[in-house]
C-alpha positions, 0 to 999 in steps of 0.5 A, a space after each residue: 509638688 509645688 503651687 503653680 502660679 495662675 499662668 501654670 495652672 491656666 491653659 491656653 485656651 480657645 476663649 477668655 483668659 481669667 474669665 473663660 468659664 464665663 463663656 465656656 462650652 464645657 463637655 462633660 466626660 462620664 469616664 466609665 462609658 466614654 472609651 475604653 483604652 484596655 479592653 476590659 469593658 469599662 471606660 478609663 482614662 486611656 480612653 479619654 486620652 485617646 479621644 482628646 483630639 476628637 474633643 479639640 476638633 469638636 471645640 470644646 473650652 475644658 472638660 468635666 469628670 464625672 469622679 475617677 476616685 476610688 471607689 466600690 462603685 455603689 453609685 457609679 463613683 460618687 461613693 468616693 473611697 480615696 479622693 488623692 487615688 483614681 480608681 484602677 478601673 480607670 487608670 493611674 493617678 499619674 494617668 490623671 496627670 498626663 491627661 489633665 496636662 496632654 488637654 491643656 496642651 490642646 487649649 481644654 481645660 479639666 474640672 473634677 468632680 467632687 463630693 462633699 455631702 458624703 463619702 463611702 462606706 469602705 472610706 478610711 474614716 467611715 472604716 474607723 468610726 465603725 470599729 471606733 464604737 458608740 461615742 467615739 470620736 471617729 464617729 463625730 466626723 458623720 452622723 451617728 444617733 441612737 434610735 427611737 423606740 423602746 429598743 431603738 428599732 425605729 430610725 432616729 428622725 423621719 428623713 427619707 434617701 433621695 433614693 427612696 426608703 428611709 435615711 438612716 441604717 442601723 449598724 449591729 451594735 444598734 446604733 444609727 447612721 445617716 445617709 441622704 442618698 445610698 446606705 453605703 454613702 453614709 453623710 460627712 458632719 459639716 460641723 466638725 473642723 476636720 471634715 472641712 480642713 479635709 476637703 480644703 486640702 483635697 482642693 488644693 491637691 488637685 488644683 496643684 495638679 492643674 485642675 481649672 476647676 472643680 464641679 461641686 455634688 448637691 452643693 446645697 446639702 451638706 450642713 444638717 440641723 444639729 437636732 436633725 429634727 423630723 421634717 415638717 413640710 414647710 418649716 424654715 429652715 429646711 433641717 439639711 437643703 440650703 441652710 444658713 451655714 453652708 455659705 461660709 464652707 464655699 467662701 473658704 473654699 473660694 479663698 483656695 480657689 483664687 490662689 490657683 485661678 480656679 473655679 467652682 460649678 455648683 450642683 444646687 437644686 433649689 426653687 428660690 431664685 434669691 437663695 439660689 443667687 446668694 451661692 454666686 456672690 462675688 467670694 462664693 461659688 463661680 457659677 451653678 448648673 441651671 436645673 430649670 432649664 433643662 427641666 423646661 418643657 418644649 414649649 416657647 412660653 415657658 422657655 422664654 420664662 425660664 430664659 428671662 428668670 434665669 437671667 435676671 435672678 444671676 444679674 444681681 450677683 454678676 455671675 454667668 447663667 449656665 445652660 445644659 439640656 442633659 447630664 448622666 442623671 437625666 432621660 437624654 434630649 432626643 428622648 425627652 423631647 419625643 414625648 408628649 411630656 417634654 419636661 424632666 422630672 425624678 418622680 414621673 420616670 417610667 418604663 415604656 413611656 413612648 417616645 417619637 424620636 424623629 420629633 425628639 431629634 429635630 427638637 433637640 437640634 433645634 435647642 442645641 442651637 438655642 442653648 449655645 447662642 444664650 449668654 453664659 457657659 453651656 454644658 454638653 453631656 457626652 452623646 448629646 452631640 451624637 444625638 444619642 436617645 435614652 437607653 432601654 437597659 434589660 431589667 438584670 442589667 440595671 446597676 443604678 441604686 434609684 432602680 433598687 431602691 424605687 423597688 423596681 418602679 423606677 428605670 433608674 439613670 443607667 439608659 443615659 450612661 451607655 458606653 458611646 460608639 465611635 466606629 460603626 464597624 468595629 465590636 461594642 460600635 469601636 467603644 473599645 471593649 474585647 468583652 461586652 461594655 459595663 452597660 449594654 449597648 441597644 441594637 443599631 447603636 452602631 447607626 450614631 457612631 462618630 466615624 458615620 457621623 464625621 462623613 455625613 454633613 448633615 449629622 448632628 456631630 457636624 451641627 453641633 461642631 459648626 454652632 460651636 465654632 460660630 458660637 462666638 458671633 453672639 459675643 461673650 457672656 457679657 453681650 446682653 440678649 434682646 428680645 426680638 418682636 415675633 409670632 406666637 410659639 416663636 423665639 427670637 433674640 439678638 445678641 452680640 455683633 448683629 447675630 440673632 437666633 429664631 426657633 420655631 416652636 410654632 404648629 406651621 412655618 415662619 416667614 423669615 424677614 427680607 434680606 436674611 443672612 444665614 449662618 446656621 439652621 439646624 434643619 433645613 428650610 421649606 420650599 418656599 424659605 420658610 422656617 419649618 416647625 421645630 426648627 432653629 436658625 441663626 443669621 445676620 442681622 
């Protein structure tokens, strides 16, 4: 197949031309808990593809995959197999293909996943390296070392998996490998040319099939210290998050991207405001999830903070701030907004924390119409907009390795991975499934379903439909966001043609200003016209 040009390659999208993820809402799409086209009680590509109109009507710029790759499936996909096949529990590569073309046709856009910190253990290459022996060349391409110890018994650094438990597995001729997330995702070594020349061709193989972008995994922890030295609490350099040498990989990478008018997302965690912007220069990557703000507590003060931080540490490089209140890793907004810690952080997740979901919803209501009137491109995690809470899957039904290797402490991220509902009516709530879905859906899931939702103009489906349809009002990324005088616990702010946004995260009701033009309120007003707590409105100004 040959290069599109950028005309082939861009769809005819709602919003921006070149520049259309700059201003994006963008809807990710967790393939296996989406919708079911085959009845086997996994999600695939039929399913999404049966959905595309629901996803047009909803009025979303492009979607974004989880990874359709082939793949054991150690953790949920991200253990990638075979990056040019789709795994057959989802379909077919050609599948992907009329997908990807039957979205643009519809003016939504595809990002793919990929991940290049790691593949699996059952990729042809990890397969060789295994078989190939100690000091082979095959097993240049990951890290392999001996152990320490008198025997080599012990792992050869102190590097601990984001997963829990140490980094390295040893293999039966004793020699040690090392992986940042699960044994069966054992790490790529970005040092070697073939693994970089690889993952450039990968690019383009997808880009070529008319992918607008691609989303990028731990984007910051790919190159290692090539001593792979034990950690030291606040040594600099960190010996594998944010090193030096990962800049050239993304300005190679970007160099592909621009011959296809493509665009990257980074997922890059990293508490420095200035190292986190050094990713968005003008020949990196496009943009970067902001972690920040979807870990930020309920809370006015520190929202504004977070609001301000991001804008300013993404000034400086030009790049749009995105802005996201949930993922497939993270307790779902409903949930978390609910509890008496609103925040989001991997260390303090529990079984049973409580959780009010009344309050959750009115809050998550109110930060949906917060998020999509700040400038830059926004990302909606499927079942966000159905207002989905977090899960309570059964013990033995967790398949979340972080579960596994918490050693049974942490409820993993599976209760924000259940299979949607779609039709109140019909089995698994219409996911599609003839037999029980993947993951078990809680009794009264039904009650969310989108058919229930369409006729109820008060849902969250409805509000969420609406915002996005008016989002336009506060112009595009480049309309700067004003400040706008107000009470204490109270958040408001201008932008575009004369549209402004209040939310009131204050203890009592807001007297609203003379002469309000109302365009959308995520709850309603009091009896006296006042704006209740928790509660977001967006007007004329």
């Amino acid at each position: 197949m040959g290069q599109p040009s950028h005309a082939e390659n861009a769809p005819a999208g709602r919003r921006g031309g070149e520049t259309w993820w700059r201003s994006a809402v963008i809807y990710q799409v967790y393939v296996r808990s989406f919708a079911d086209g085959d009845g086997d009680g996994t999600g695939d590509l039929a399913g999404v593809r049966s959905r595309l109109p629901y996803l047009a009507r909803l009025g979303v710029d492009a979607l974004w995959f989880n990874p359709w790759y082939l793949s054991p499936m150690k953790d949920g996909g991200y253990d990638v197999a075979d990056y040019r096949a789709v795994d057959p529990a989802f379909g077919t590569l050609a599948e992907a293909e009329k997908l990807i073309a039957e979205a643009r046709e519809l003016g939504i856009r595809t990002i793919v996943d990929i991940v290049p910190n790691h593949v699996s253990d059952q990729h042809p290459w990890f397969r060789a390296a295994r078989a190939a022996g100690p000091g082979s060349p095959e097993r240049e391409l990951f890290h392999f070392r001996p152990g320490r110890g008198e025997t080599g018994e012990d792992p050869p650094n102190d590097w601990t998996s984001q997963f829990g438990g140490p980094a390295w597995t040893r293999l039966p001729d004793g020699t040690w490998y090392l992986h940042l997330f699960a044994p069966e995702q054992p790490d790529l070594n970005w040092a070697h040319p073939a693994v970089r020349q690889e993952h450039e061709d990968i690019l383009r193989f997808w880009f070529e099939r008319g992918v607008a972008g691609v989303r990028v995994d731990s984007a910051a922890l790919l190159v290692k210290d090539p001593h792979l030295p034990d950690f030291v609490e606040g040594r600099d350099p960190h010996p594998y998050v944010d090193r030096d040498e990962l800049h050239e990989v993304y300005r190679s990478w970007r160099r592909v991207a621009d011959e296809y008018g493509g665009v990257f997302v980074g997922e890059v965690w990293l508490p420095d405001s200035e190292r986190f912007a050094r990713y968005l220069r003008p020949d990196e990557l496009h943009s970067a999830f902001n972690f920040a703000f979807m870990s930020c507590p309920w809370d006015a003060r520190r929202l504004r903070t977070c609001i301000d931080d991001t804008l300013a540490e993404h000034a400086p490089v030009g790049a749009p701030a995105t802005w996201v209140l949930s993922n497939h890793d993270v307790t779902r907004t409903v949930t978390r907004y609910g509890r008496a810690d609103t925040g989001f952080d991997f260390a303090t997740k529990a079984f049973g924390t409580p959780t009010d979901l009344a309050l959750g919803t009115r809050r998550a209501r109110a930060a949906a119409l917060l998020t999509l009137a700040l400038p830059g491109a926004v990302y909606l995690y499927q079942g966000e907009e159905l207002g989905l809470p977090e899960a309570d899957i059964p013990v033995e039904r967790i398949e979340d390795p972080m579960h596994f290797r918490s050693g049974g402490t942490d409820p993993g991220r599976d209760g924000c991975r259940v299979p949607l509902p779609w039709t109140a009516g019909a089995p698994h709530a219409g996911f599609g499934s003839r037999e029980e879905p993947w993951l078990p859906q809680p009794a009264g899931w039904a009650a969310y379903a989108a058919d229930v939702q369409e006729r109820d103009p008060d849902s969250m489906l409805r509000l969420y439909r609406e915002a996005i349809r008016l989002r336009p009002a506060f112009g595009d990324a480049h309309a700067p966001l004003t400040w706008l005088p107000a009470p204490d616990g109270v958040l408001a702010f201008a932008r575009g043609d004369g549209a402004a946004c209040l939310v009131n995260l204050a203890a009592g009701p807001l007297e609203l200003p003379g002469h309000v033009r109302p365009l959308l309120a995520s709850g309603p007003l009091d009896d006296r016209g006042r704006l209740p707590q928790d509660t977001a409105l967006w007007l004329r100004v």
